[in-house]
N, CA, C and O of each residue as an XYZ file, in Angstrom:
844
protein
N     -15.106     -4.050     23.735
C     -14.315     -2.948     23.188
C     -15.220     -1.796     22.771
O     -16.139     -2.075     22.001
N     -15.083     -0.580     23.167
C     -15.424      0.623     22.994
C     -15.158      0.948     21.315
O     -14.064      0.854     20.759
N     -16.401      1.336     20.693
C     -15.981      2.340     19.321
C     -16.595      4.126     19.804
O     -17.499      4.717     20.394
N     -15.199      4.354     18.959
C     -15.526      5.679     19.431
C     -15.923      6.554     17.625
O     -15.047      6.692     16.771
N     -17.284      6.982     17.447
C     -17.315      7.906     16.062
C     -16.754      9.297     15.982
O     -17.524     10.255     15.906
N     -15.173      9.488     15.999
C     -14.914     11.039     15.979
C     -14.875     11.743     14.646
O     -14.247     11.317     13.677
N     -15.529     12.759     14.661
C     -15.666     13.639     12.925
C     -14.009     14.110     12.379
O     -13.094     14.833     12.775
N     -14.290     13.249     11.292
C     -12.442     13.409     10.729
C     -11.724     14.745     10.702
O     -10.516     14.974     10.766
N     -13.111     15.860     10.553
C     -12.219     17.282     10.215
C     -12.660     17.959     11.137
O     -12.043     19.000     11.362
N     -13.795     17.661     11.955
C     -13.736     18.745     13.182
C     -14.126     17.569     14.669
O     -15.150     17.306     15.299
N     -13.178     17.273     14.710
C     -13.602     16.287     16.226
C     -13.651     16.634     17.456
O     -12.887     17.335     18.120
N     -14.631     16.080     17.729
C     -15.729     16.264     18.867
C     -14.539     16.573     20.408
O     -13.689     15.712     20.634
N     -14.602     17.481     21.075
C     -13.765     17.415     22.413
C     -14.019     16.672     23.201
O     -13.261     15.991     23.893
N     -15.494     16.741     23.175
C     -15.947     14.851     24.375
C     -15.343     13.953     24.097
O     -14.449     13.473     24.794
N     -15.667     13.597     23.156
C     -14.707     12.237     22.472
C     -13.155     12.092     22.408
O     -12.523     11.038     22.473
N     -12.570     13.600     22.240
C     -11.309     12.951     22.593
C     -10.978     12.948     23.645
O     -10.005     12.290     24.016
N     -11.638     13.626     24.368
C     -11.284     13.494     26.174
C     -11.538     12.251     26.797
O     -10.903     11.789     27.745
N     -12.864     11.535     25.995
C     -12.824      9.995     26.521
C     -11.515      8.938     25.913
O     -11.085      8.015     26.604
N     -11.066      9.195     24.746
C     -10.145      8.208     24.484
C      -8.715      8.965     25.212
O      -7.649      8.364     25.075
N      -8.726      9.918     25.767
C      -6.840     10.455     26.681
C      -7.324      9.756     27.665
O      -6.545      8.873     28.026
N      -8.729      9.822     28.493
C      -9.073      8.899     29.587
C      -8.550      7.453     29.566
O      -7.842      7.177     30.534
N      -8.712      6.650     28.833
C      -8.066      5.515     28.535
C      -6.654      5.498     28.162
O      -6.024      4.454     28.333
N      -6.223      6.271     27.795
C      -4.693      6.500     27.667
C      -3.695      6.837     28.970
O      -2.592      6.424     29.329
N      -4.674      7.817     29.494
C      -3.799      7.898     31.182
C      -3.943      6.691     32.015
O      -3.282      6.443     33.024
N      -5.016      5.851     31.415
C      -5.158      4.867     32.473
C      -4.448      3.986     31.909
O      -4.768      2.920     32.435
N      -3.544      3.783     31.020
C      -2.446      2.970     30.617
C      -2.807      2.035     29.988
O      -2.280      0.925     30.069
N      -3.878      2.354     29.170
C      -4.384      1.060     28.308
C      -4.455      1.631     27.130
O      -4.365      2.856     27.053
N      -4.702      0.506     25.518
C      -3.797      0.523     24.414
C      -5.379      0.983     23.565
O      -6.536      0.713     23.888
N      -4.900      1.688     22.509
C      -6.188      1.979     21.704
C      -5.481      2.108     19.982
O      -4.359      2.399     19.567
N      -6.764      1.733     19.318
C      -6.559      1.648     17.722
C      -7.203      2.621     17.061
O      -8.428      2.616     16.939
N      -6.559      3.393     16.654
C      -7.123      4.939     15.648
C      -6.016      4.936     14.232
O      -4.875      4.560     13.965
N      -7.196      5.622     13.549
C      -6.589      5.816     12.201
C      -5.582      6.703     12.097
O      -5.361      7.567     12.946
N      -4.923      6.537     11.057
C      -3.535      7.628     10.447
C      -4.053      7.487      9.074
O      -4.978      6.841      8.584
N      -3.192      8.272      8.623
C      -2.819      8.295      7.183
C      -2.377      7.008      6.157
O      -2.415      6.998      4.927
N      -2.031      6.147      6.898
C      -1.100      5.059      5.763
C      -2.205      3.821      6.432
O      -2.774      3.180      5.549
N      -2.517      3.475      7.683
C      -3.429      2.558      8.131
C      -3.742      2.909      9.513
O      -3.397      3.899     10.159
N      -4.708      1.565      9.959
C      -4.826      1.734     11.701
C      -3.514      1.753     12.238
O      -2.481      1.392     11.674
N      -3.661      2.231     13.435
C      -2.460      2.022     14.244
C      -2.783      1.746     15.637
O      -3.579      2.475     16.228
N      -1.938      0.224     16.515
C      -2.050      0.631     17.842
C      -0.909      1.261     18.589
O       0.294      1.144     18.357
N      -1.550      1.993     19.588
C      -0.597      2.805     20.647
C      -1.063      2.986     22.045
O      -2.149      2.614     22.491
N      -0.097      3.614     22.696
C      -0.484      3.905     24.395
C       0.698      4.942     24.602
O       1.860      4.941     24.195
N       0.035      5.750     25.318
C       1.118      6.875     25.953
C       2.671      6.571     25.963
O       3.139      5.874     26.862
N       3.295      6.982     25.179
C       4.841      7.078     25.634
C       4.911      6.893     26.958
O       5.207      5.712     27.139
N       4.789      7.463     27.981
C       5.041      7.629     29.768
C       4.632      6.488     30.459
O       5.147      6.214     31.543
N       3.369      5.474     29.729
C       3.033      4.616     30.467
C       3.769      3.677     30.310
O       3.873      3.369     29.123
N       4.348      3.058     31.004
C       5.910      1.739     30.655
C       5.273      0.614     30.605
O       5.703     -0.339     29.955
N       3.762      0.569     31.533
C       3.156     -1.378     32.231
C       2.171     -1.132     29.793
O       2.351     -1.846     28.806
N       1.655     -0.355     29.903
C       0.818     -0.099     28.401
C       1.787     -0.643     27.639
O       1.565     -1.781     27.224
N       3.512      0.238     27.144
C       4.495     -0.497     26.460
C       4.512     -1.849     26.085
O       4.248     -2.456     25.047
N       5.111     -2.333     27.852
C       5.079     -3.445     27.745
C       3.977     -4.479     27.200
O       4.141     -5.394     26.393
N       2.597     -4.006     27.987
C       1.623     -4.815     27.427
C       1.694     -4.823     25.956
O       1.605     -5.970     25.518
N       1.810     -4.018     25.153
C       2.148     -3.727     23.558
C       2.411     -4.557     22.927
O       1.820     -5.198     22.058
N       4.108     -4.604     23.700
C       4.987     -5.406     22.930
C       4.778     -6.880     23.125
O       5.347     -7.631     22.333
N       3.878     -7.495     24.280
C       3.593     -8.566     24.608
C       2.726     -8.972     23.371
O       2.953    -10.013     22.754
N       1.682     -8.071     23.021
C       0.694     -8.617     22.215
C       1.109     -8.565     20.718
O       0.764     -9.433     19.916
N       1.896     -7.456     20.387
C       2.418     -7.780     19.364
C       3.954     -8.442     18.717
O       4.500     -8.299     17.622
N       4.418     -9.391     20.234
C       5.698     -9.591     20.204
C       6.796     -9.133     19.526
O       7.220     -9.501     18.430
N       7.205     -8.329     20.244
C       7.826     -6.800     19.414
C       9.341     -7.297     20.640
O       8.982     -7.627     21.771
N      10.589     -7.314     20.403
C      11.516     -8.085     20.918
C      11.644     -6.117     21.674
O      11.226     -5.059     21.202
N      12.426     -6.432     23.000
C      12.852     -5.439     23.649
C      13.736     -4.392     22.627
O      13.611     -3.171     22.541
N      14.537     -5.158     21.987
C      15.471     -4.338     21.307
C      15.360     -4.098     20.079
O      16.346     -3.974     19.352
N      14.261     -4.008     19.706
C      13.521     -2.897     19.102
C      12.775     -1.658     19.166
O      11.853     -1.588     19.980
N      13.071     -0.572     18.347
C      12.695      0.185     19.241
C      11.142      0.781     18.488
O      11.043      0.583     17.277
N       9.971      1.490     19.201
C       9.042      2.028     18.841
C       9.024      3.268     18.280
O       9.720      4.172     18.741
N       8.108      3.459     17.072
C       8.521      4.989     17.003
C       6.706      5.660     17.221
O       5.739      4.928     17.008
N       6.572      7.028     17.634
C       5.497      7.653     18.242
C       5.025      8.635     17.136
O       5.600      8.960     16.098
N       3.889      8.999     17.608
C       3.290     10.114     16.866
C       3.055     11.228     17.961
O       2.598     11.161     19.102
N       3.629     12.483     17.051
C       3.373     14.038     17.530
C       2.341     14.930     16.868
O       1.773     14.677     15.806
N       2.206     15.770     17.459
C       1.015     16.641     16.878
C       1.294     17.440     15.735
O       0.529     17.659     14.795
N       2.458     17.858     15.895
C       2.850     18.715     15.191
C       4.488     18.909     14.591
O       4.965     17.798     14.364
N       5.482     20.070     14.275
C       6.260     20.176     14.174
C       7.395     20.766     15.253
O       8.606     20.547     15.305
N       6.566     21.569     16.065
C       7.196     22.171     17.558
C       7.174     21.441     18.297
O       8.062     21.378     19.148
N       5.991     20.479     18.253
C       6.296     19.266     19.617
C       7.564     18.324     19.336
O       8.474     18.210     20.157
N       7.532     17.393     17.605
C       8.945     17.147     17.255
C       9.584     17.772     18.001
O       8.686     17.541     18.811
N      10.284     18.368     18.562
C      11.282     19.665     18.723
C      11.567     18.920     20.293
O      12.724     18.761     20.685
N      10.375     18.490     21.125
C      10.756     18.473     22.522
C      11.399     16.868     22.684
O      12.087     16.629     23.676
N      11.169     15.903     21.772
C      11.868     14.381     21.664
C      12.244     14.121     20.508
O      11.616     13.123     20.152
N      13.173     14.586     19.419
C      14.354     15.089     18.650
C      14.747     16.045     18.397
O      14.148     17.103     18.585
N      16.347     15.877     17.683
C      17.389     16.747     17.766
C      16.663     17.491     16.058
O      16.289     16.812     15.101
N      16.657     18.733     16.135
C      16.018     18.840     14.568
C      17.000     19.844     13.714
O      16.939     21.067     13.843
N      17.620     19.392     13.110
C      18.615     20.056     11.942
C      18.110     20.876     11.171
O      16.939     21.020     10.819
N      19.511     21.708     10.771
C      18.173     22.535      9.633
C      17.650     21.357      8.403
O      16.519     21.132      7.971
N      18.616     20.905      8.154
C      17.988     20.215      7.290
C      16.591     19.082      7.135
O      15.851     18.712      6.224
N      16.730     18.850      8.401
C      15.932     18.090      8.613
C      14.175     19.067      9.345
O      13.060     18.556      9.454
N      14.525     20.285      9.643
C      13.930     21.415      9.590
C      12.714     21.626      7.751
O      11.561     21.507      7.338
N      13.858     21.929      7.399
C      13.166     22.347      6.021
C      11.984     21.490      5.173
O      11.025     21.666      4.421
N      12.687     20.530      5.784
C      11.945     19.319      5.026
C      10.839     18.781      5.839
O       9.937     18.215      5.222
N      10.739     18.887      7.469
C       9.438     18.142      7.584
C       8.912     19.341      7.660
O       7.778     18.921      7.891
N       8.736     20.854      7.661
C       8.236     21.684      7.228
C       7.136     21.783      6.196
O       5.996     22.243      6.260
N       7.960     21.097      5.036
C       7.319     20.680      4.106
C       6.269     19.819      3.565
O       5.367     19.989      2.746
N       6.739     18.680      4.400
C       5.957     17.527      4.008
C       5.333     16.963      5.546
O       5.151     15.746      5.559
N       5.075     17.506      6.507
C       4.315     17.252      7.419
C       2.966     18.498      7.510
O       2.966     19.684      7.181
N       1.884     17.624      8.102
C       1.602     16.548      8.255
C       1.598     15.625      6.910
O       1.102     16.050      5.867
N       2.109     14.506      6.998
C       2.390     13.328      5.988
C       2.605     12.124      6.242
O       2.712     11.836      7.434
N       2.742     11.010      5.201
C       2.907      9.697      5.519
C       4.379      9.236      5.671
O       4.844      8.292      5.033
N       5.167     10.075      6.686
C       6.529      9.738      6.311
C       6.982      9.548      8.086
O       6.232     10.152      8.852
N       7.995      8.857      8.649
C       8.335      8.895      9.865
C       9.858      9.159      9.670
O      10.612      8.481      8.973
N      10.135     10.091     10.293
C      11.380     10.563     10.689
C      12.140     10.279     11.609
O      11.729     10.586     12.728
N      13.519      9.596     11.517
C      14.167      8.896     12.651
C      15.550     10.057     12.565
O      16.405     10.165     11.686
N      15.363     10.844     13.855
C      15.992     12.026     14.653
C      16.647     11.812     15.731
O      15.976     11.165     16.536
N      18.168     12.208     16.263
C      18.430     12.015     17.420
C      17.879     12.001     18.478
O      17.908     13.145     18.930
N      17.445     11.413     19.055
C      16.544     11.425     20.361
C      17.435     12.473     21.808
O      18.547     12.411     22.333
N      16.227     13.342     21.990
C      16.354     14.615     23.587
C      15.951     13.339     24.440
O      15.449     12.224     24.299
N      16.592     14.364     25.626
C      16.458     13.824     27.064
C      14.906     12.957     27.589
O      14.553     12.042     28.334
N      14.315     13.992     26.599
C      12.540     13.367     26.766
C      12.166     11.988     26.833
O      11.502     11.410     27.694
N      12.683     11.566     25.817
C      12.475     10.208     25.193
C      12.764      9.172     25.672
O      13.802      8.668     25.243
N      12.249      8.667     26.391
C      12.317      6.948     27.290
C      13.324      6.042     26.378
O      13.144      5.815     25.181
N      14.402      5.574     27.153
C      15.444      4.864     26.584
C      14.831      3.587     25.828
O      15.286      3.159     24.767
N      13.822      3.075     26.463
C      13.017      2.090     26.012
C      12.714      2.337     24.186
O      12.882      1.410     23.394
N      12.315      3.551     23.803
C      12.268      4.080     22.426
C      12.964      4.043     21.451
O      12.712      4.038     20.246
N      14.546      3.999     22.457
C      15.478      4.939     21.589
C      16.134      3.212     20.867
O      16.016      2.150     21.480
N      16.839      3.366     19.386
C      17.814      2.642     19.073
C      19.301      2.626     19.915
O      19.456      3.369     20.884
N      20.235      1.826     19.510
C      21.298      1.813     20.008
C      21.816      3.268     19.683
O      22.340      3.937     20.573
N      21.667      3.744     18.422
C      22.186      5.065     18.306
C      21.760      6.060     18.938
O      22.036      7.239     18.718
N      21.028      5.604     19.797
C      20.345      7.325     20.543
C      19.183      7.708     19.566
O      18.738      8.831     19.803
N      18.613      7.087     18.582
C      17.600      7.954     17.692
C      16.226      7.158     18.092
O      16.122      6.081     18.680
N      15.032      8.173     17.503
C      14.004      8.006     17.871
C      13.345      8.064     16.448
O      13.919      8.542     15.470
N      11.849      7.430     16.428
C      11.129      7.626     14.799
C       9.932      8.244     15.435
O       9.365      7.783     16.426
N       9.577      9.373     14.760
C       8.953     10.181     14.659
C       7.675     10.740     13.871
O       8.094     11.628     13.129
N       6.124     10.573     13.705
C       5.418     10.495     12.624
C       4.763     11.581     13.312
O       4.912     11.863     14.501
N       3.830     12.324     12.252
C       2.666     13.618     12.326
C       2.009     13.296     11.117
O       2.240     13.748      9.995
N       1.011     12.314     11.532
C       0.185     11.575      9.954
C      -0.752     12.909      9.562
O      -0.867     13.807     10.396
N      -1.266     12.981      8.555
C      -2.084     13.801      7.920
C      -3.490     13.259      8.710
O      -4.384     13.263      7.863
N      -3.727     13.049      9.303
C      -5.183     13.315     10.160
C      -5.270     13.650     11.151
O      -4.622     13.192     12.092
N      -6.131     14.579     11.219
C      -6.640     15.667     12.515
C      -7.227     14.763     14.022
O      -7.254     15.088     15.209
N      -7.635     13.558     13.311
C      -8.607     13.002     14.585
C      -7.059     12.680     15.730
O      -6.913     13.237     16.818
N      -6.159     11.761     15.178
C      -4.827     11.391     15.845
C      -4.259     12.619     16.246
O      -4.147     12.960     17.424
N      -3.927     13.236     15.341
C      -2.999     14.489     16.057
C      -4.059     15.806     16.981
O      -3.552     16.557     17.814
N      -4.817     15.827     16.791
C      -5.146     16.084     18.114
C      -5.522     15.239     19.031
O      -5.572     16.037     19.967
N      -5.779     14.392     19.417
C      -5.792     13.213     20.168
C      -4.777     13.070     20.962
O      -4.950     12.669     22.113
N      -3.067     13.495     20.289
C      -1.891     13.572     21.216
C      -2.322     14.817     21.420
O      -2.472     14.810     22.641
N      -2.720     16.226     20.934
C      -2.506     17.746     21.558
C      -3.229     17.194     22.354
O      -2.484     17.536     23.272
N      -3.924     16.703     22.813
C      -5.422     16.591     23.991
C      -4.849     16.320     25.426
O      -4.910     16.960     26.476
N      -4.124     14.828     24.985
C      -3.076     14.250     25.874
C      -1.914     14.952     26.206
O      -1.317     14.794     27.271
N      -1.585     15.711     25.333
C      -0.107     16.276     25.703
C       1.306     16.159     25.882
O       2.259     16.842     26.258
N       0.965     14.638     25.320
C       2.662     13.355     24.882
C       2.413     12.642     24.101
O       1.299     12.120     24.113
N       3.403     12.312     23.050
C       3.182     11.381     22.386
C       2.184     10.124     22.405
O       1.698      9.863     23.505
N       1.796      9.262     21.248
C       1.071      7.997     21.354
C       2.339      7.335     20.412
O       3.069      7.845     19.562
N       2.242      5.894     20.998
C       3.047      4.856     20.444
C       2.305      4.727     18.738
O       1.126      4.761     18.386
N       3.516      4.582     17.989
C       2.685      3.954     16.530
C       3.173      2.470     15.948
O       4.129      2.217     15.216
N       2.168      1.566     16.537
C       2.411      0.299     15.358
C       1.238      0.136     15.110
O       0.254      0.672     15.618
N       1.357     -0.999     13.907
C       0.167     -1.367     12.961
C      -0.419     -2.498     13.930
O      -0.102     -3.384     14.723
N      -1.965     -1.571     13.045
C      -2.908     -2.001     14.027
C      -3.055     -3.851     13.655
O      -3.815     -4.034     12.704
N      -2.660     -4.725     14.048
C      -2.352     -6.143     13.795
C      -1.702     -6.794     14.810
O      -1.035     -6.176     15.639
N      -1.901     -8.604     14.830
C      -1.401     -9.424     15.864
C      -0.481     -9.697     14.718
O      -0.461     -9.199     13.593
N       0.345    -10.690     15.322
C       1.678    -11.290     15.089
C       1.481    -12.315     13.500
O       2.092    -12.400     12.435
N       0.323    -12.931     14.091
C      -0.013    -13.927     12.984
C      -0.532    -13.327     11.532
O      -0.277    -13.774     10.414
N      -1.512    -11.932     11.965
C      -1.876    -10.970     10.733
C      -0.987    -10.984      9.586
O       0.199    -10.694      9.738
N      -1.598    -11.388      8.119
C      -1.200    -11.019      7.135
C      -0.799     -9.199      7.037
O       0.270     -8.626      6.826
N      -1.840     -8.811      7.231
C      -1.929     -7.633      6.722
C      -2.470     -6.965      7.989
O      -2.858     -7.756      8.850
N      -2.569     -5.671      8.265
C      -3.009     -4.598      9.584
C      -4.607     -4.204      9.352
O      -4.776     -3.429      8.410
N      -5.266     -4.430      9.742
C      -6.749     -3.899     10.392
C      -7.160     -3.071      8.898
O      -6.378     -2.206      8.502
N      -8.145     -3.312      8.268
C      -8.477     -2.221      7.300
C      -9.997     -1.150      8.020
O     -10.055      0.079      7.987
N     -10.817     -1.882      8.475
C     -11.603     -1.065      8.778
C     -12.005     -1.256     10.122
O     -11.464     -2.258     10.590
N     -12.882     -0.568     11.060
C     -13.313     -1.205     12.342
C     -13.943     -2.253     12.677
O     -13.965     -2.585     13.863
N     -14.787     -3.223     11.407
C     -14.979     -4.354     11.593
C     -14.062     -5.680     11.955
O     -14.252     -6.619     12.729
N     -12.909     -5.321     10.993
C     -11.441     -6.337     11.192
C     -10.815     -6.060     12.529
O     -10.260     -6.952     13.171
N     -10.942     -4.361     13.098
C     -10.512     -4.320     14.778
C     -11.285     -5.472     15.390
O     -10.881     -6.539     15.853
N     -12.305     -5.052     15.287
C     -13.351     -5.934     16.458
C     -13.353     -7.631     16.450
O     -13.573     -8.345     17.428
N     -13.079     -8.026     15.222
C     -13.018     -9.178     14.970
C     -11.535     -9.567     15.660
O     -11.392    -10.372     16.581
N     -10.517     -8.844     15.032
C      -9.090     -9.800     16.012
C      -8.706     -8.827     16.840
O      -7.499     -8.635     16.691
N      -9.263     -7.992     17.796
C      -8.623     -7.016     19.055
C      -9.591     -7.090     20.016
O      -9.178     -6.907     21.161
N     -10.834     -7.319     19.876
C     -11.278     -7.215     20.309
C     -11.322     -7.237     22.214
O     -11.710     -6.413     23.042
N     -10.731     -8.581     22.316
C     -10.597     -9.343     23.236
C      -9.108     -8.712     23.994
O      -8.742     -9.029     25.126
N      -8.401     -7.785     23.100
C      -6.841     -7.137     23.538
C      -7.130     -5.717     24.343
O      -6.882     -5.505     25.530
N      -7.578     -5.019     23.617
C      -7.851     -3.944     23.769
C      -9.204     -3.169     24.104
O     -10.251     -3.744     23.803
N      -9.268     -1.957     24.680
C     -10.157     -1.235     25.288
C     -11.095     -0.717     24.593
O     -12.311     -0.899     24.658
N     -10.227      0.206     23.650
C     -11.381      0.782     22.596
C     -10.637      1.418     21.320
O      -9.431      1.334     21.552
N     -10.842      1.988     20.134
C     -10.980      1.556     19.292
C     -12.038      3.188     18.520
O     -13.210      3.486     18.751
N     -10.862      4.020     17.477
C     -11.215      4.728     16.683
C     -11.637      4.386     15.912
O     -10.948      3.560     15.313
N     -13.231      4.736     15.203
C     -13.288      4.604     13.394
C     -13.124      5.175     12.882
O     -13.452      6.342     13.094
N     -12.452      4.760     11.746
C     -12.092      6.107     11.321
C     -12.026      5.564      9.442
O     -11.074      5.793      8.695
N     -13.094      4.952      9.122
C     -14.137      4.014      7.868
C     -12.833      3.436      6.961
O     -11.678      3.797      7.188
N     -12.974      3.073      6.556
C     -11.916      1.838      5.510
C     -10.828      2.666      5.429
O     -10.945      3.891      5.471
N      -9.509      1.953      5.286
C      -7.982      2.331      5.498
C      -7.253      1.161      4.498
O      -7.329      0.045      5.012
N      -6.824      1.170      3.674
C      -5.544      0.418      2.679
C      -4.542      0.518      3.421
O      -3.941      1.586      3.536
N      -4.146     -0.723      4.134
C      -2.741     -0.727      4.619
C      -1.605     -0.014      3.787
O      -1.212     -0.337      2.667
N      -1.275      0.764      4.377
C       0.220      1.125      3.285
C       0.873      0.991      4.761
O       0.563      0.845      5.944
N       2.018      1.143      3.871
C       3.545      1.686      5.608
C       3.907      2.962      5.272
O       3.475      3.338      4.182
N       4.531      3.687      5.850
C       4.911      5.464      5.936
C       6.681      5.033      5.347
O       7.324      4.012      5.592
N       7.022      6.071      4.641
C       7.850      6.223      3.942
C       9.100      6.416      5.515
O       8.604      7.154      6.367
N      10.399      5.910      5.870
C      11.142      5.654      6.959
C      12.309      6.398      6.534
O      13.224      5.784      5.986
N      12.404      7.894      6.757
C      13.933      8.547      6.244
C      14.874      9.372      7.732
O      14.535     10.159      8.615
N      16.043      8.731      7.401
C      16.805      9.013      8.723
C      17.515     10.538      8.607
O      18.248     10.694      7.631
N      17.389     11.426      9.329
C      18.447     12.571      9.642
C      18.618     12.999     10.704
O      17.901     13.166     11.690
N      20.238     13.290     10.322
C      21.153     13.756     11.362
C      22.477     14.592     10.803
O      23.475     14.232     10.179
N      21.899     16.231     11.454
C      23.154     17.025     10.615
C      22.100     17.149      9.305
O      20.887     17.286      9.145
N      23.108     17.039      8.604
C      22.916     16.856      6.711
C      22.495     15.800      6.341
O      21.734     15.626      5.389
N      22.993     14.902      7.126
C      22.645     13.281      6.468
C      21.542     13.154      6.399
O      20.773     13.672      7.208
N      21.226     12.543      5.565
C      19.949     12.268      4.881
C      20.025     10.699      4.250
O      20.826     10.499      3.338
N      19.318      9.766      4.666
C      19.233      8.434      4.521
C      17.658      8.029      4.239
O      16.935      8.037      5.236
N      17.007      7.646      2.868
C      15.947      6.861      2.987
C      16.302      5.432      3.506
O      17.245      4.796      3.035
N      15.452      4.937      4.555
C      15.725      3.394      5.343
C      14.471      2.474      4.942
O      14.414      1.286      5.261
N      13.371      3.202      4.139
C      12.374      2.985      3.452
C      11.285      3.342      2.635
O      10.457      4.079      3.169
N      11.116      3.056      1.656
C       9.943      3.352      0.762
C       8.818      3.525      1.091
O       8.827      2.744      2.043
N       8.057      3.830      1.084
C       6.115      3.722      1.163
C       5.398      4.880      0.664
O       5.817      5.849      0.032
N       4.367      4.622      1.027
C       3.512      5.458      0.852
C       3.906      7.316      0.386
O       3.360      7.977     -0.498
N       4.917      7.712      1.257
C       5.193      9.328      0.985
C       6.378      9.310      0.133
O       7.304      8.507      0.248
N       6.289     10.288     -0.766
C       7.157     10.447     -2.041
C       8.746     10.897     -1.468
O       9.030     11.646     -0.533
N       9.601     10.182     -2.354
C      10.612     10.192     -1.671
C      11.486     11.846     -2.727
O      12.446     12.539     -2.390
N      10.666     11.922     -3.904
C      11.372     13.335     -4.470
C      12.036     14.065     -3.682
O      13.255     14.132     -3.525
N      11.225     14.602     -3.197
C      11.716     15.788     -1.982
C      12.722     15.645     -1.296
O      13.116     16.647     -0.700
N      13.578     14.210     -1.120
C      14.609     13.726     -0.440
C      15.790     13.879     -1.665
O      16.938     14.066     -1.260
N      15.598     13.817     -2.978
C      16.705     13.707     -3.517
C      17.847     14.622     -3.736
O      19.018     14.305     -3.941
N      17.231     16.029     -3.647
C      18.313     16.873     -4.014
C      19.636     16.718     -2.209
O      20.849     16.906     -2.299
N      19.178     16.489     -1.343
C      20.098     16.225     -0.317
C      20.829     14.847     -0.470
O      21.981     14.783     -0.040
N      20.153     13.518     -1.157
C      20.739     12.543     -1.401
C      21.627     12.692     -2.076
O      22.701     12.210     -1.716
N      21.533     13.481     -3.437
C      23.103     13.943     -3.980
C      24.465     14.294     -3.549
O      25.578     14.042     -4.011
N      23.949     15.107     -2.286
C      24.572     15.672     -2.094
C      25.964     14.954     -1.130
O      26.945     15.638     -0.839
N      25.844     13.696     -0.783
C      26.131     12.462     -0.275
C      27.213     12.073     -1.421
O      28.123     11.395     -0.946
N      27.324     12.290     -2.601
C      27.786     11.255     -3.739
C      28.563     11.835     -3.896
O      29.391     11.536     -4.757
């Protein structure tokens, strides 16, 4: 397995051009976010998916949610409300994933039964440009096998249980598992579906508005 050292606040263009290289070639890689490691592979690649979900036995009918670069890319694989506008405005880049009606873009494979998709733009530069580089989404689950207590804290724990899975492998120096805060909109609606890491304040004055 490949480690790759990319500089957290100004990363290297070689380097991310070698890890999209491995991404077009449909194989799975572990880079940092905001809340922990994460593994992923190109949205577009379906045989990468699958391999994914094999290793982390992830049942078909479940669905994955991806990371975007930004707030305009959001825009091209969900439906974005104002409301739901204002607010990741706000709090992106952050530790929060947003589950949005899913556009035409979005591989059915992604989507829930409802047509929606989950959506993250973590607060680190190395990942989100990593998708601008690539130019489509990356899959986001925690970087962990099935049996894992807990998800990957630093690149030593990659190498030790991925090693043998995967290609290569961001450092990106010690990470505290957290999970990203999981809030659903559509329209107005506004639904926290989970707690974590990103503050849910900012959600309440629309939660009222529900009652």
């Amino acid at each position: 397995m490949r480690v790759l050292n990319i500089h957290p606040e100004t990363p290297q263009t070689r380097l991310l051009e070698m890890a999209v290289t491995h991404l077009e070639e449909g194989n799975i890689i572990a880079y940092p976010t905001d809340t922990c490691y994460g593994l992923g592979c190109s949205i577009f690649e379906k045989r990468a998916i699958d391999r994914l979900k094999r290793l982390k036995r992830i049942p078909d009918s479940k669905p994955m949610s991806f990371i975007c670069s930004d707030l305009k890319h959001i825009s091209d694989f969900g439906i974005v409300s104002n409301t739901a506008y204002k607010l990741m405005r706000k709090l992106l880049p952050g530790p929060y994933t947003f589950v949005l009606p899913a556009t035409r873009m979005v591989p059915k494979l992604l989507q829930n039964k409802r047509k929606q998709v989950g959506i993250r733009v973590p607060d680190n530069r190395v990942i989100t440009d990593l998708v601008q580089t690539l130019g489509n989404p990356i899959i986001s689950t925690t970087c962990q096998l099935p049996e894992d207590e807990l998800p990957c804290a630093d690149i030593y724990e990659i190498k030790d249980r991925l090693a043998n899975f995967i290609d290569l492998a961001i450092d990106g120096d010690f990470l505290y598992p957290e999970v990203s805060t999981v809030v659903m909109i559509e329209d107005d609606h506004v639904e926290i579906l989970r707690e974590g890491k990103g503050d849910i304040k900012p959600f309440e004055p629309y939660l009222n508005l529900e009652t």
